[in-house]
Chimera marker file (.cmm) of the C-alpha trace (Angstrom):
<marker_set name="trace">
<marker id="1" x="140.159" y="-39.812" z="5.673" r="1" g="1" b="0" radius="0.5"/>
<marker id="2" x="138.979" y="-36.437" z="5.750" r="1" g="1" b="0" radius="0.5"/>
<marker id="3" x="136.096" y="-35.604" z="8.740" r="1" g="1" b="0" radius="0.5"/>
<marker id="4" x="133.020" y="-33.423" z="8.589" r="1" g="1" b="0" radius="0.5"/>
<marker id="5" x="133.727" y="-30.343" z="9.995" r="1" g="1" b="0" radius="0.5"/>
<marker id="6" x="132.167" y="-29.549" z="13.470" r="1" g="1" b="0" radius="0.5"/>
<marker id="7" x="129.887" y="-26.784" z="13.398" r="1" g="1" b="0" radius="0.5"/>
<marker id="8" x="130.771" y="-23.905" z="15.776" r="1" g="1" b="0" radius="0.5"/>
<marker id="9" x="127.868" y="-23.272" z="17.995" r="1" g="1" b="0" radius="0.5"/>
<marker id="10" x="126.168" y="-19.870" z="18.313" r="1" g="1" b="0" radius="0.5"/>
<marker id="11" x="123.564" y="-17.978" z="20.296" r="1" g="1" b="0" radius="0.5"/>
<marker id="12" x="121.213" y="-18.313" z="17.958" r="1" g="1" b="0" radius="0.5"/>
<marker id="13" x="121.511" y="-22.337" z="17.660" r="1" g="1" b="0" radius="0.5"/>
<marker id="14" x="121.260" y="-22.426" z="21.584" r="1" g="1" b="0" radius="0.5"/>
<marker id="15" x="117.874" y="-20.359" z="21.068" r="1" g="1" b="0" radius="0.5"/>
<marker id="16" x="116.633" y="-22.520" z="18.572" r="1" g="1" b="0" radius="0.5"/>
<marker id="17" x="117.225" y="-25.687" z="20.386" r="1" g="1" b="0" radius="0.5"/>
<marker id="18" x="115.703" y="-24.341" z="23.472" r="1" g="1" b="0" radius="0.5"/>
<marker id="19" x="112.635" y="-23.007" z="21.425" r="1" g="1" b="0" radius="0.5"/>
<marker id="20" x="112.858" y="-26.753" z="19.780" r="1" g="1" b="0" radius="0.5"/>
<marker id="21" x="112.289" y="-28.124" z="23.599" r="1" g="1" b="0" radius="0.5"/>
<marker id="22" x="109.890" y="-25.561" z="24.764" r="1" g="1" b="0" radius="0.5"/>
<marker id="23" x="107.609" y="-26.748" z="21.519" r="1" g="1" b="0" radius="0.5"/>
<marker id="24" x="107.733" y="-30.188" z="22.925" r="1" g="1" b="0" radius="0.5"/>
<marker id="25" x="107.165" y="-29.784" z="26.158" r="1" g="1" b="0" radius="0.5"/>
<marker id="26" x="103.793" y="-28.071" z="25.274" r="1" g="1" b="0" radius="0.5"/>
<marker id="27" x="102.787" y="-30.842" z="22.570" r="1" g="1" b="0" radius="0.5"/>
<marker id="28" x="102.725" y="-32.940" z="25.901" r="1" g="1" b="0" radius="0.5"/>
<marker id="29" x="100.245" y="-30.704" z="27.859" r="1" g="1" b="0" radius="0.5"/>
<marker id="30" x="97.574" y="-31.127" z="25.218" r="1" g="1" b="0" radius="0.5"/>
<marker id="31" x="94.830" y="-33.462" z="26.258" r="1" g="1" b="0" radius="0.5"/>
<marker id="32" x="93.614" y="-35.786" z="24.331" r="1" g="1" b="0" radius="0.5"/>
<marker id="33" x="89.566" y="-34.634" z="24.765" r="1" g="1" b="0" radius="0.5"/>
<marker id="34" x="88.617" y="-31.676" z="22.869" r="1" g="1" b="0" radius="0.5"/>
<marker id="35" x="89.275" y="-28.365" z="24.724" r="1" g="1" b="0" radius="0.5"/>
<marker id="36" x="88.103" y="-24.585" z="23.820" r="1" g="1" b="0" radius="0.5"/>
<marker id="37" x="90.830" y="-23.251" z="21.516" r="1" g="1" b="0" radius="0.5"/>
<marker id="38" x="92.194" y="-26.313" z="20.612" r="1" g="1" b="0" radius="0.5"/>
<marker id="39" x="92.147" y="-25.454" z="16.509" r="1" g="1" b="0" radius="0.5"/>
<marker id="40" x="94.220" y="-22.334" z="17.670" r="1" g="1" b="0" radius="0.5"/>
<marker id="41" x="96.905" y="-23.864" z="19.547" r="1" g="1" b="0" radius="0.5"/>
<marker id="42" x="97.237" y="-27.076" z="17.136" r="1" g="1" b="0" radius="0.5"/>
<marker id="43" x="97.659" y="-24.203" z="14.464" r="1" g="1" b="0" radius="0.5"/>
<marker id="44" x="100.228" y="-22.192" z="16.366" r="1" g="1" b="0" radius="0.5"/>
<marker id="45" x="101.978" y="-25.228" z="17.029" r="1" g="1" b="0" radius="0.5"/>
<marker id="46" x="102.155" y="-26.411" z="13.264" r="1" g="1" b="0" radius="0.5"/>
<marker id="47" x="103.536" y="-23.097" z="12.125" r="1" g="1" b="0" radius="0.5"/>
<marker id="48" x="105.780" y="-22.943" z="15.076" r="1" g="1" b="0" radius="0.5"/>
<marker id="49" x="107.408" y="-26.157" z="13.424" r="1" g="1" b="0" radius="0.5"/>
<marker id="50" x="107.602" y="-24.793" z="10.492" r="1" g="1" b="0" radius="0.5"/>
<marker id="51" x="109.563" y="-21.923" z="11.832" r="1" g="1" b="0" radius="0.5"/>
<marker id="52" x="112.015" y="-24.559" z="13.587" r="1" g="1" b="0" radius="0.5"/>
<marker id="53" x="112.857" y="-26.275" z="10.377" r="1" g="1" b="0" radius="0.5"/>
<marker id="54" x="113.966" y="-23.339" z="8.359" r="1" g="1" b="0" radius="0.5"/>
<marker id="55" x="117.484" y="-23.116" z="8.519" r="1" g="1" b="0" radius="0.5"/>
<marker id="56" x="118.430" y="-19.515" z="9.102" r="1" g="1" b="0" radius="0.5"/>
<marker id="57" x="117.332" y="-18.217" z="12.663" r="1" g="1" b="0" radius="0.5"/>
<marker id="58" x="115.452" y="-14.653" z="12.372" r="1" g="1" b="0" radius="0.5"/>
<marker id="59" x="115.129" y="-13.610" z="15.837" r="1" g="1" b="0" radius="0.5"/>
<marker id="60" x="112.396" y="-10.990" z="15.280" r="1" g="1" b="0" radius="0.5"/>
<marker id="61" x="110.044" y="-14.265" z="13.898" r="1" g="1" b="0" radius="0.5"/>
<marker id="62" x="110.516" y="-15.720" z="17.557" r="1" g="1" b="0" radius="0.5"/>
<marker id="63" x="109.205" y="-12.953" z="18.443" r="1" g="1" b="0" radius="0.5"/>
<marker id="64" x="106.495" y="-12.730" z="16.734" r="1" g="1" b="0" radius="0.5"/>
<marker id="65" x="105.342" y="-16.016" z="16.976" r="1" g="1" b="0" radius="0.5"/>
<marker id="66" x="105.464" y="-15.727" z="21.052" r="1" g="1" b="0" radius="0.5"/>
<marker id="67" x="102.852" y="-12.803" z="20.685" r="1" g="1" b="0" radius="0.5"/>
<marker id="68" x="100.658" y="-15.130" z="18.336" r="1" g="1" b="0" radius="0.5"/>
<marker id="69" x="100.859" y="-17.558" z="20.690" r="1" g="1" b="0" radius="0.5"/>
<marker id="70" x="100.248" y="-15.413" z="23.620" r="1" g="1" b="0" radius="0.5"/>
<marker id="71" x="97.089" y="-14.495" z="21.199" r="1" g="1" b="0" radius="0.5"/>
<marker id="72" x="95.859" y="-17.961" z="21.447" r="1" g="1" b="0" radius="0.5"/>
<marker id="73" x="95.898" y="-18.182" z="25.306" r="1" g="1" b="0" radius="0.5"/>
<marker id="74" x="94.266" y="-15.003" z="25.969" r="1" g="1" b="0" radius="0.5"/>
<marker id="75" x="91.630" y="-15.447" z="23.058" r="1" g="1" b="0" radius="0.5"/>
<marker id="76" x="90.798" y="-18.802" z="23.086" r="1" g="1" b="0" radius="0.5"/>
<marker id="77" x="92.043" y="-20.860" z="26.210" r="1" g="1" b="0" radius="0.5"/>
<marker id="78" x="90.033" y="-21.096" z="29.327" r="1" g="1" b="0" radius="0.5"/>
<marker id="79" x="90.942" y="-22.493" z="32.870" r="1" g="1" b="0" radius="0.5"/>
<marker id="80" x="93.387" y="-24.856" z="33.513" r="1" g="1" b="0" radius="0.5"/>
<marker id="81" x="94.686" y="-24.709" z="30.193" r="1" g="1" b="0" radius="0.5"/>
<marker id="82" x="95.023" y="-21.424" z="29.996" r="1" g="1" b="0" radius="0.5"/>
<marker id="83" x="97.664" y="-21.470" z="32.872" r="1" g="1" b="0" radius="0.5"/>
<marker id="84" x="99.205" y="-24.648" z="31.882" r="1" g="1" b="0" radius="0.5"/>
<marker id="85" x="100.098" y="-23.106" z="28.609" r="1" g="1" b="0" radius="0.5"/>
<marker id="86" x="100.641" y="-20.020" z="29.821" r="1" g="1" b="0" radius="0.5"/>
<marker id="87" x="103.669" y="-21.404" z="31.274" r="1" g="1" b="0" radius="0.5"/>
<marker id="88" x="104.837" y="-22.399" z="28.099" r="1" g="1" b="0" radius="0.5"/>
<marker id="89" x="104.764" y="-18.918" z="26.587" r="1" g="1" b="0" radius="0.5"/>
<marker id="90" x="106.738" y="-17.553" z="29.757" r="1" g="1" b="0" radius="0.5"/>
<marker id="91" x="109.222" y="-20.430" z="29.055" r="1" g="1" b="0" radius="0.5"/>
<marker id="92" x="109.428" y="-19.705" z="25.315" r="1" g="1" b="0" radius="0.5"/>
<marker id="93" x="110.537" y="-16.258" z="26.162" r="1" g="1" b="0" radius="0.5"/>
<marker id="94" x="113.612" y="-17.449" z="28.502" r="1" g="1" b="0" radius="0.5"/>
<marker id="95" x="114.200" y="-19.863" z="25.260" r="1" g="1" b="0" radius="0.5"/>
<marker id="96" x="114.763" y="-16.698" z="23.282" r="1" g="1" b="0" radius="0.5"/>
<marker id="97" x="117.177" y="-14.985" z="26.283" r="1" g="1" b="0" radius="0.5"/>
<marker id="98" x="119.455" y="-18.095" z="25.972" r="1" g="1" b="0" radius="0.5"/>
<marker id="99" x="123.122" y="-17.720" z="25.531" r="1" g="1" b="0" radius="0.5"/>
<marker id="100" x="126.247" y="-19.909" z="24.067" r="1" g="1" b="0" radius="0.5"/>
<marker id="101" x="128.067" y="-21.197" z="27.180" r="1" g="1" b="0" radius="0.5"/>
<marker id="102" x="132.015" y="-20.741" z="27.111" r="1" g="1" b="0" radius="0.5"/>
<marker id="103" x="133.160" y="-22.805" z="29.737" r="1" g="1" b="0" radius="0.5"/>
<link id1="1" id2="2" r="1" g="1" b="0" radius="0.2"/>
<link id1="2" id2="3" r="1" g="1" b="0" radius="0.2"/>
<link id1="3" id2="4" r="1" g="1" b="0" radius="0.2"/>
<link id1="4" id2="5" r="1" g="1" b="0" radius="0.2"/>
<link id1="5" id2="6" r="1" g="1" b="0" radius="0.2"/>
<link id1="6" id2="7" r="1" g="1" b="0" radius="0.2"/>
<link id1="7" id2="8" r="1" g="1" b="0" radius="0.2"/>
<link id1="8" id2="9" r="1" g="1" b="0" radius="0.2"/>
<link id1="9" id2="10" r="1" g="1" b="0" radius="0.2"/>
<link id1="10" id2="11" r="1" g="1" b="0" radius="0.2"/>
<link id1="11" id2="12" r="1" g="1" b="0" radius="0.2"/>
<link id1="12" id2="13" r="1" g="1" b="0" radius="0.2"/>
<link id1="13" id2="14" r="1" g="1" b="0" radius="0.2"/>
<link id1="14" id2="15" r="1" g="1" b="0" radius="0.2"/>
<link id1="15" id2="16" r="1" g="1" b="0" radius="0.2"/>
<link id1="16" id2="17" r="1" g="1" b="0" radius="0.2"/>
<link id1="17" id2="18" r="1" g="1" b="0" radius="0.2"/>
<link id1="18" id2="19" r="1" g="1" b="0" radius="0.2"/>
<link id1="19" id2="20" r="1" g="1" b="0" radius="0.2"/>
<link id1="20" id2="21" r="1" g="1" b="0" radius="0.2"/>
<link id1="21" id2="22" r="1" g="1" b="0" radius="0.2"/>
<link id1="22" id2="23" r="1" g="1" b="0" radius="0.2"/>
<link id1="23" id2="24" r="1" g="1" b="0" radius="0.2"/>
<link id1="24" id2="25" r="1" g="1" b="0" radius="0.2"/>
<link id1="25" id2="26" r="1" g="1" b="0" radius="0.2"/>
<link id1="26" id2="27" r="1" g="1" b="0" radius="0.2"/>
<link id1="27" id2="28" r="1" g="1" b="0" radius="0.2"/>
<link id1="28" id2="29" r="1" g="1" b="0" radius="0.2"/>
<link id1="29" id2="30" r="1" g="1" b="0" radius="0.2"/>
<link id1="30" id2="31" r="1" g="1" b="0" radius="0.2"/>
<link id1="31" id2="32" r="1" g="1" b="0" radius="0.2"/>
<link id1="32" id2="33" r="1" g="1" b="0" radius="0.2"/>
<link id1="33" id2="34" r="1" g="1" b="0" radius="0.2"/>
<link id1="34" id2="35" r="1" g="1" b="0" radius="0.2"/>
<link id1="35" id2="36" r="1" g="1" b="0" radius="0.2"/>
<link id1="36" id2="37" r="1" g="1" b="0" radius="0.2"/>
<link id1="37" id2="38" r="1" g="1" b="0" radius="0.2"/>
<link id1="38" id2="39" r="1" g="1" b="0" radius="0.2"/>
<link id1="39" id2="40" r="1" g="1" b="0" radius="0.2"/>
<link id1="40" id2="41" r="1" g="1" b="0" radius="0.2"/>
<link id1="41" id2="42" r="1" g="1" b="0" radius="0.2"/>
<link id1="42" id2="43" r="1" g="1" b="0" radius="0.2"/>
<link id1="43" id2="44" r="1" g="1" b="0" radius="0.2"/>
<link id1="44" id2="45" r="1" g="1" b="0" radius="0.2"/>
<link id1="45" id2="46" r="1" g="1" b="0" radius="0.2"/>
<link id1="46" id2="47" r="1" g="1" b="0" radius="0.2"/>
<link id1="47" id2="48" r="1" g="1" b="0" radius="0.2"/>
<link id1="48" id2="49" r="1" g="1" b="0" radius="0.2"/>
<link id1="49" id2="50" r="1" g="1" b="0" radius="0.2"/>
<link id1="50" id2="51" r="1" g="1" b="0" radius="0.2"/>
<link id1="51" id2="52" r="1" g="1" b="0" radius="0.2"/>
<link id1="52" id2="53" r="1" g="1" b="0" radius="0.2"/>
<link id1="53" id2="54" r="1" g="1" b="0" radius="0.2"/>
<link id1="54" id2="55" r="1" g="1" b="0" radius="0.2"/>
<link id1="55" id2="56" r="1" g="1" b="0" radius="0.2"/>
<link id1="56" id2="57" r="1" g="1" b="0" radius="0.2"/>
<link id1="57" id2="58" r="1" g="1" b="0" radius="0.2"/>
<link id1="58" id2="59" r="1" g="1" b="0" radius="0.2"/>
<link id1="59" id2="60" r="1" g="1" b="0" radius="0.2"/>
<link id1="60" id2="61" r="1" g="1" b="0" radius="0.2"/>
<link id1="61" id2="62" r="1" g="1" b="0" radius="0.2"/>
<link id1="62" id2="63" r="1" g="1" b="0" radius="0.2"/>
<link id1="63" id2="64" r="1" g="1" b="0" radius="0.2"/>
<link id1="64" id2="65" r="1" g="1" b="0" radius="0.2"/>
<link id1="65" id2="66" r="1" g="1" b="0" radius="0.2"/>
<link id1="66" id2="67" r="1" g="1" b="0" radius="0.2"/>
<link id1="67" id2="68" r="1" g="1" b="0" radius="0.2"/>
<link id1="68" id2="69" r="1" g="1" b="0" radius="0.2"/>
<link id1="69" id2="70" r="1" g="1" b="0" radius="0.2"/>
<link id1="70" id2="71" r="1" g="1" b="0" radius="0.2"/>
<link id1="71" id2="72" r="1" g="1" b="0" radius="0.2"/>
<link id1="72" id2="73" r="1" g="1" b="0" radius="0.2"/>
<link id1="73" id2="74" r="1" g="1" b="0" radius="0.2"/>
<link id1="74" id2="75" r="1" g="1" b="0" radius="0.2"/>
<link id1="75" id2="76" r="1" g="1" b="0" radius="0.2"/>
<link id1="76" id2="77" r="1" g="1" b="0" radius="0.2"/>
<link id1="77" id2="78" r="1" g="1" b="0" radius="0.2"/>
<link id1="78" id2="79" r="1" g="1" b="0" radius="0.2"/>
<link id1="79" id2="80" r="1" g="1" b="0" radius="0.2"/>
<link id1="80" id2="81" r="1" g="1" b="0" radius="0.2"/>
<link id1="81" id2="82" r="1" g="1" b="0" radius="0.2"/>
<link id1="82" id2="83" r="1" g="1" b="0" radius="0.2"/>
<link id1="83" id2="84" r="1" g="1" b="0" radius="0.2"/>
<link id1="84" id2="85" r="1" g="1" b="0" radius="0.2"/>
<link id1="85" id2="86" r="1" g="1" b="0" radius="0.2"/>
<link id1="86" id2="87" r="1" g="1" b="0" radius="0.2"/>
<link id1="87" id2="88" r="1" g="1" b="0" radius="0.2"/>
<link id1="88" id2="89" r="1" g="1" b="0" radius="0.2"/>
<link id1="89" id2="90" r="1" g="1" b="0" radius="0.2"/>
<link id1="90" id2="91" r="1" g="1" b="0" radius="0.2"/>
<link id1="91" id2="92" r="1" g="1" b="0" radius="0.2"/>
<link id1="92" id2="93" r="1" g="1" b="0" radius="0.2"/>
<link id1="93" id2="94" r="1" g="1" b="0" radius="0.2"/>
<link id1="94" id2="95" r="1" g="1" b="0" radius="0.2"/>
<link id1="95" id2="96" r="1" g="1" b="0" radius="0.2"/>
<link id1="96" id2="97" r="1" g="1" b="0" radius="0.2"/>
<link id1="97" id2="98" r="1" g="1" b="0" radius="0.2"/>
<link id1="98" id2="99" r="1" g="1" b="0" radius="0.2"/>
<link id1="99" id2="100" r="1" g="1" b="0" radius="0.2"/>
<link id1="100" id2="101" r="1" g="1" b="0" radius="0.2"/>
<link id1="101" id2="102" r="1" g="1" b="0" radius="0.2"/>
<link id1="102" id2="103" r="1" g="1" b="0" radius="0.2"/>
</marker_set>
C-alpha cells in the first residue's frame, strides 16, 4: 500500500500560509455597516484570494499587492479603520519575512 508522498516544506509555503492568515484576520475587522472605502478593500481582498489560490508562489506579486493594499488605506480609509487595517498591512509584510523552521 503505497502512501502519498509528504510534501517538503519551503519558505515560500510558510509565506503563503502566513499571508493565508493575515487575509483572514482582516476579513474579521470589517464591519458589517457600510464604511468609506469599503468597495476598495472588499476588492483588494477578492484579488488577494485569488493570488492565494494560484499554485506557484511569485514573491514580487506579494509585493505588489501589499502596496495596493497600502493604496486602499491611505486613499480611501478614514479613522478607526484606517489604523485597524493598517495593522494588517504591517502584519502582511512580517508574513512575507517568514522563514521554514529547522528544528
Amino acid at each position: 500500500m503505497a502512501g502519498k508522498a509528504k510534501k517538503i516544506q519551503t519558505d515560500n509555503d510558510v509565506k503563503k500560509k502566513a499571508v493565508k492568515l493575515v487575509v483572514a484576520h482582516l476579513k474579521k475587522k470589517i464591519p458589517n455597516e457600510y464604511f468609506p472605502g469599503e468597495e476598495s478593500l472588499k476588492l483588494w481582498i477578492s484579488d488577494m484570494e485569488e493570488l492565494l489560490k494560484a499554485e506557484e508562489f511569485n514573491l514580487s506579486e506579494y509585493f505588489d499587492m501589499r502596496s495596493e493594499l497600502n493604496s486602499v488605506i491611505e486613499g480611501g480609509l478614514e479613522g478607526d479603520m484606517k489604523f485597524r487595517i493598517r495593522d494588517s498591512w504591517y502584519s502582511f509584510g512580517k508574513a512575507l519575512n517568514k522563514k521554514l523552521r529547522l528544528d
